[in-house]
C-alpha positions as CSV (number, residue, x, y, z in Angstrom):
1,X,20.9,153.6,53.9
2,X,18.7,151.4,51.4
3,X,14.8,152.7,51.7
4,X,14.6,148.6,52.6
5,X,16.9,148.5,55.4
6,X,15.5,151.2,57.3
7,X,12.1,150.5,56.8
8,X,12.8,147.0,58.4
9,X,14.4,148.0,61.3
10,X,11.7,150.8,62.0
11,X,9.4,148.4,61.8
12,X,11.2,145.5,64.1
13,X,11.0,147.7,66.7
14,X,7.4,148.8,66.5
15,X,6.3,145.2,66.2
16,X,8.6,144.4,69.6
17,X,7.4,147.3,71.4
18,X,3.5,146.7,70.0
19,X,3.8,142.9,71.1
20,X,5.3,144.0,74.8
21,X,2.2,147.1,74.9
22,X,-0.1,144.4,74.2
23,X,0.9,142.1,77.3
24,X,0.7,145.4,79.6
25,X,-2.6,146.2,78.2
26,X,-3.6,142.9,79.5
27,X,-1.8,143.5,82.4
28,X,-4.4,146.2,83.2
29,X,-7.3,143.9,83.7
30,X,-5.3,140.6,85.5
31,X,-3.9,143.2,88.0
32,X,-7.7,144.6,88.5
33,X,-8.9,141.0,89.1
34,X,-6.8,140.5,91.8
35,X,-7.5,143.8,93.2
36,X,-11.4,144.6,92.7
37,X,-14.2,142.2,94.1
38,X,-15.9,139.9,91.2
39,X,-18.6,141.9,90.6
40,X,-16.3,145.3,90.6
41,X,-13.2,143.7,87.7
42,X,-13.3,145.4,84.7
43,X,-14.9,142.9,81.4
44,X,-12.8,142.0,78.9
45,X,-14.7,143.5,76.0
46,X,-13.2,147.1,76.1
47,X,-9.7,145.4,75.4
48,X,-10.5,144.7,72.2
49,X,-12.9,147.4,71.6
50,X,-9.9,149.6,72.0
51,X,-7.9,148.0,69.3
52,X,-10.5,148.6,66.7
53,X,-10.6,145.0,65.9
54,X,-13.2,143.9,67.3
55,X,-14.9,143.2,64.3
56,X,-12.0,140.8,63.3
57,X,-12.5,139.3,67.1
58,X,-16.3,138.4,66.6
59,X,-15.7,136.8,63.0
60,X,-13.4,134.3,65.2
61,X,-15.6,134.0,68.5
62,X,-18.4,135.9,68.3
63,X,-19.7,137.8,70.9
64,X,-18.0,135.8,73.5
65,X,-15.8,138.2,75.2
66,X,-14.5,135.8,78.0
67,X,-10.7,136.0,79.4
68,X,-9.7,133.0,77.9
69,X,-10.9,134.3,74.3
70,X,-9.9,138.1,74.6
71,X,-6.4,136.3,76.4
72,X,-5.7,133.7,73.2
73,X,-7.2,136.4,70.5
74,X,-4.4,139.3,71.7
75,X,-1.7,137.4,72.6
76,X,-1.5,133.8,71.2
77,X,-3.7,134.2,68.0
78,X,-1.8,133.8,64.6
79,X,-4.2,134.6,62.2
80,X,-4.4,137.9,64.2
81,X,-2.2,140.6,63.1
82,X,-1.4,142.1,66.0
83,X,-1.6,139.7,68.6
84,X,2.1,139.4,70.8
85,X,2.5,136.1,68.3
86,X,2.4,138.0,65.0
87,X,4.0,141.1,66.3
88,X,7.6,139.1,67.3
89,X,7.1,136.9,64.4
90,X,6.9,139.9,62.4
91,X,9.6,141.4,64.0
92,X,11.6,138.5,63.6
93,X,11.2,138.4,59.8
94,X,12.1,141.8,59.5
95,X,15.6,141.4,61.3
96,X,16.1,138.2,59.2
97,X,15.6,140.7,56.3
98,X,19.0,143.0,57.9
99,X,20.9,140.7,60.4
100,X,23.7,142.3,57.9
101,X,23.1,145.6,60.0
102,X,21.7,144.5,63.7
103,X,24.0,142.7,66.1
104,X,24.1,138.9,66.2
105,X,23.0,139.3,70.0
106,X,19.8,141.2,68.5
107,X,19.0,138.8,66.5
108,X,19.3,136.0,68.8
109,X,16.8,137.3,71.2
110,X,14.3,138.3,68.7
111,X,14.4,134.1,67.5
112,X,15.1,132.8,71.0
113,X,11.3,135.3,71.5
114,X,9.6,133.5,68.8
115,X,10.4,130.2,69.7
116,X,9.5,130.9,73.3
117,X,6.4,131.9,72.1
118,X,5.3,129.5,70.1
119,X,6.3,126.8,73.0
120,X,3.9,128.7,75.0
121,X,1.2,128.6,72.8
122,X,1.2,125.2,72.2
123,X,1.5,125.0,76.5
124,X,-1.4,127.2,76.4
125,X,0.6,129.4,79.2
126,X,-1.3,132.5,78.7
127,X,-3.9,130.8,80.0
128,X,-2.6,128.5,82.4
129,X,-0.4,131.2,84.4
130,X,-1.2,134.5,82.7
131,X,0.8,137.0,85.0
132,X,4.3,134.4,84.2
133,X,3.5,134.5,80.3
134,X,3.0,138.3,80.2
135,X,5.7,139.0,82.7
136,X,7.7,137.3,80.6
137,X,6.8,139.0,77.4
138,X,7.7,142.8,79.2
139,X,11.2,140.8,80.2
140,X,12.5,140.0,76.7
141,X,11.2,143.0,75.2
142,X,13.8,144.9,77.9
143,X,16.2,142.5,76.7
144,X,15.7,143.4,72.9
145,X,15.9,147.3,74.4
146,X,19.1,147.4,76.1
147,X,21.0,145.2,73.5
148,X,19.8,147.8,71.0
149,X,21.4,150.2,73.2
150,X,24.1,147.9,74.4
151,X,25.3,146.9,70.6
152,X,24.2,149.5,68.1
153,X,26.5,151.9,66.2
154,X,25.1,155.2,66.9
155,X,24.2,155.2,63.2
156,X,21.3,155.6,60.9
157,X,20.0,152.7,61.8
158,X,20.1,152.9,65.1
159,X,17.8,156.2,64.9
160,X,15.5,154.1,62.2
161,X,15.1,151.7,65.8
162,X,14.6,154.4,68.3
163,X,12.2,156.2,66.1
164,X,10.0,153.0,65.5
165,X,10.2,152.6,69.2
166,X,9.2,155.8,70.6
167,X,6.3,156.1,68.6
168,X,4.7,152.8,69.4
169,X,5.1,153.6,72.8
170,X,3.6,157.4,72.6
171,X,0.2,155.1,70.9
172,X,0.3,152.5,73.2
173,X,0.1,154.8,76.2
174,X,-2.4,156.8,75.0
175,X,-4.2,153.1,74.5
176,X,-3.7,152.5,77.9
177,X,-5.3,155.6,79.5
178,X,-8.0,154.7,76.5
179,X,-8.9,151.7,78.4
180,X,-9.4,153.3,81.7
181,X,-12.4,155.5,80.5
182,X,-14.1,152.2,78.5
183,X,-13.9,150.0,81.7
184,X,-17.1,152.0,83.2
185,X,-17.7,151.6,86.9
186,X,-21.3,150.2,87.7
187,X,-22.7,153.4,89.0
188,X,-21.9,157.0,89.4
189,X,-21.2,156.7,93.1
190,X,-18.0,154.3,92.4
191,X,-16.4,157.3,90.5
192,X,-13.5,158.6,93.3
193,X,-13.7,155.6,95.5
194,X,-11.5,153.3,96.5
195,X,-12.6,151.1,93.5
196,X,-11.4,154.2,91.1
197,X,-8.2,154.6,93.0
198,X,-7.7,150.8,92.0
199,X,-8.5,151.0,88.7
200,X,-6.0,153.9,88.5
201,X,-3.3,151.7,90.3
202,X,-3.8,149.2,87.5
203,X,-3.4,151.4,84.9
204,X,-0.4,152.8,86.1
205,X,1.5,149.4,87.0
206,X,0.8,148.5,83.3
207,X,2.9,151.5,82.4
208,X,5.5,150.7,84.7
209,X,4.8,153.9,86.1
210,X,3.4,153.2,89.5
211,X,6.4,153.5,91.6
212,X,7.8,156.7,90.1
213,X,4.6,158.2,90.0
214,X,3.8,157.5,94.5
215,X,6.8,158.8,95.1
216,X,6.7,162.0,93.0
217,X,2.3,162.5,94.0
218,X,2.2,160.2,97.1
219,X,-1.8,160.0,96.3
220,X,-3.5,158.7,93.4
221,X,-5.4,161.0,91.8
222,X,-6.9,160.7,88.7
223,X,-6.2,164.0,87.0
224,X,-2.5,164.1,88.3
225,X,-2.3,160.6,86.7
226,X,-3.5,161.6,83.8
227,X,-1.0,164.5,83.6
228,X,1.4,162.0,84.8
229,X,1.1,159.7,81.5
230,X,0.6,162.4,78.5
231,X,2.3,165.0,80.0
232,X,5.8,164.4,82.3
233,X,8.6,165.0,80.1
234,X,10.5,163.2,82.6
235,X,8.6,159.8,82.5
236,X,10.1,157.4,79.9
237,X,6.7,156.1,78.7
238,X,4.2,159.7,79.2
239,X,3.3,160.3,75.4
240,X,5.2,163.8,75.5
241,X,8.7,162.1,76.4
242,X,8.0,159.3,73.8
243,X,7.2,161.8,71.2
244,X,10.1,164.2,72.2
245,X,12.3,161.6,72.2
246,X,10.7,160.3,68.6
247,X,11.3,163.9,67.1
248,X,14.9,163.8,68.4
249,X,15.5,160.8,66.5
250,X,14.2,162.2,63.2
251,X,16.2,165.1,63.5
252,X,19.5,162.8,64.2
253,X,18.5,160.9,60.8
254,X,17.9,164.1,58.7
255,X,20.8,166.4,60.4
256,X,17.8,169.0,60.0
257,X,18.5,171.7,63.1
258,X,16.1,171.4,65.8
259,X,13.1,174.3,64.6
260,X,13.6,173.7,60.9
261,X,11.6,171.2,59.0
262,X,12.7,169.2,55.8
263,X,10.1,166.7,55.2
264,X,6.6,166.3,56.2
265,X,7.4,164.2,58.6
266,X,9.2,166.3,60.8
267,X,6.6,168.8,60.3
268,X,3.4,166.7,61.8
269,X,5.7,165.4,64.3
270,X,7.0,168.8,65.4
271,X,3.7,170.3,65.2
272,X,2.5,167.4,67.6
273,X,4.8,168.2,69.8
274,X,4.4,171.7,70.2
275,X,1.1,171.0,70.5
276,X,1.8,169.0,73.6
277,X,4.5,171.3,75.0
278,X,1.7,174.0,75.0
279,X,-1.1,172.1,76.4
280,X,-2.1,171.1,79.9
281,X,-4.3,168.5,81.7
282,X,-7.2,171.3,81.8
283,X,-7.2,171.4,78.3
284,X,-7.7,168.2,78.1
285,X,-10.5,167.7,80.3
286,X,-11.9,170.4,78.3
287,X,-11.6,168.6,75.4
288,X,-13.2,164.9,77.1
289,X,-10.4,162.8,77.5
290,X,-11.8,160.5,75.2
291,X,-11.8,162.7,72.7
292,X,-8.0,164.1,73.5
293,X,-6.9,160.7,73.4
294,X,-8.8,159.3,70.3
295,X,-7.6,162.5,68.4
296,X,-4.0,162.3,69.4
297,X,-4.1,158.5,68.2
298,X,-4.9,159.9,64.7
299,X,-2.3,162.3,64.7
300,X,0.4,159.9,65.7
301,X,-1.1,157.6,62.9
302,X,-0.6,160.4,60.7
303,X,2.9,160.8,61.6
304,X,3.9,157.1,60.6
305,X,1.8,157.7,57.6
306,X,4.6,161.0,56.5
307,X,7.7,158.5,57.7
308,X,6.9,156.2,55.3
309,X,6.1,158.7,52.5
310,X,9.5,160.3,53.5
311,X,11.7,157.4,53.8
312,X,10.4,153.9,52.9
313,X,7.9,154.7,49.4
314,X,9.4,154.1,46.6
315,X,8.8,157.4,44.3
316,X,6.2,156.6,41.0
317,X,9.2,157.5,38.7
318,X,12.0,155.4,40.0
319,X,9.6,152.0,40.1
320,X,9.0,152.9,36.5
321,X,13.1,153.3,36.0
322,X,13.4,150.0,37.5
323,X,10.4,148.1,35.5
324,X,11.8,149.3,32.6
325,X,15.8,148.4,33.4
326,X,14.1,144.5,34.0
327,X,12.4,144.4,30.1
């Protein structure tokens, strides 16, 4: 497969999965609104706090962290990388790029997205009836997910997808828990009250994860839902099934044995997930679960960074070969 090809469909399903992590991640707050008092509902700074774009955020609004300005900066905002526009519109571009190698039916959703999207915009839905706009978001990214699964050759390409997938998923969980520890309660007392156990809910419901996870603990408890979202390899969205399921992938594209290493790649994502087969909640409470969590971001960054040097850079001495093949 062309360095191109798979680079484009990695990336078409990071950008789909980023976009649909991004509406739960709003998720988190709307559903505390409705749950928590006014004075109790989480602000809508540590949203964007947590993306590390804040910076980008106050150059376009300043300081003014309201709903309606986190709302249109992370999900309707074009000049915004990573808002839920840019993501499918990225996406979209990037499946233009191989329609040659994804279904027609793939390709169809990913438009039919966009142009939802940008009808929405202009409606200013997000705003209007946020829980319908984001609802609908997490509905055609299932759409896009089962027609990957429903239409795919079991192929290159199709391990390209899941790969992309899964490891956008492991971040955007970890994200997730992130912004549980940045949404402070008011005072020390709130910390195991019924407030907490709501603001645990909420953080759970945005992974999709709050059914499976009652019937499985029955309570809410905040160190068994912690455990819960790194650490069930049973889960589809904890970060250790996502990253099991990432490695799996890598070793379907290489052929490399499960255990054995061929590229760096395989090595920092094997070593991750080692590290997480061998680790427990208590280690990281140890650690601060800030600290776990900002850590493991890094070295899932780190991971993408070794894919691409693997599989989608173009080596020094062939982009001379082909400069000089033009003169």
């Amino acid at each position: 497969m062309l360095s191109r090809v798979a680079d484009s469909i990695y990336w078409m399903t990071r950008y789909i999965e980023r976009a649909e992590n991004i509406a739960r991640f709003i998720n988190v707050n709307l559903n505390l609104s409705l749950d928590m008092t006014t004075g109790m509902a989480g602000s809508w700074q540590p949203l964007v706090m947590t993306t590390g774009d804040h910076e980008i955020f106050e150059k376009r609004y300043g300081t003014d962290y309201s709903r309606e300005n986190v709302i249109q900066f992370l999900a309707l905002d074009k000049e915004y990388g990573n808002s839920v526009i840019s993501c499918v519109g990225i996406a979209r571009e990037n499946a233009r790029s191989v329609r040659e190698i994804i279904s027609s039916e793939i390709w169809e959703q990913i438009n039919r997205s966009y142009l939802l999207l940008k009808d929405a915009a202009q409606n200013r839905l997000a705003n209007k009836d946020p829980h319908r706009f984001f609802n609908d978001i997490t509905a055609m990214s299932h759409m896009f997910t089962g027609l990957l699964h429903g239409t795919m050759s079991r192929g290159e390409a199709f391990y390209f997808a899941l790969l992309g997938q899964f490891l956008e998923r492991a971040d955007k969980t970890s994200r997730i828990l992130d912004v549980k520890y940045f949404m402070l309660l008011p005072t020390p007392e709130n910390v195991n009250s019924p407030y907490d156990v709501i603001q645990w809910g909420a953080v759970l419901k945005s992974t999709s994860g709050f059914e499976i996870y009652r019937k499985q603990f029955h309570r809410i408890v905040p160190k068994q839902v912690c455990d819960f979202l790194i650490f069930d390899s049973n889960f589809p969205r904890s970060i250790h099934c996502c990253l099991t399921n990432a490695k799996s992938a890598l070793h379907k594209i290489t052929d490399t044995p499960r255990g054995a290493a061929s590229n760096p790649a395989e090595k920092s994502l094997g070593r991750l997930c080692a590290d997480l087969d061998y680790s427990d909640i208590d280690d990281v409470i140890s650690a601060g679960m800030h600290e776990y969590l900002d850590a493991l971001q890094r070295k899932i960054n780190q991971v993408g960074i070794d894919i691409r040097q693997a599989f989608f850079k173009i080596p020094d001495n062939l982009m001379e070969q082909a400069s000089a093949s033009v003169q």
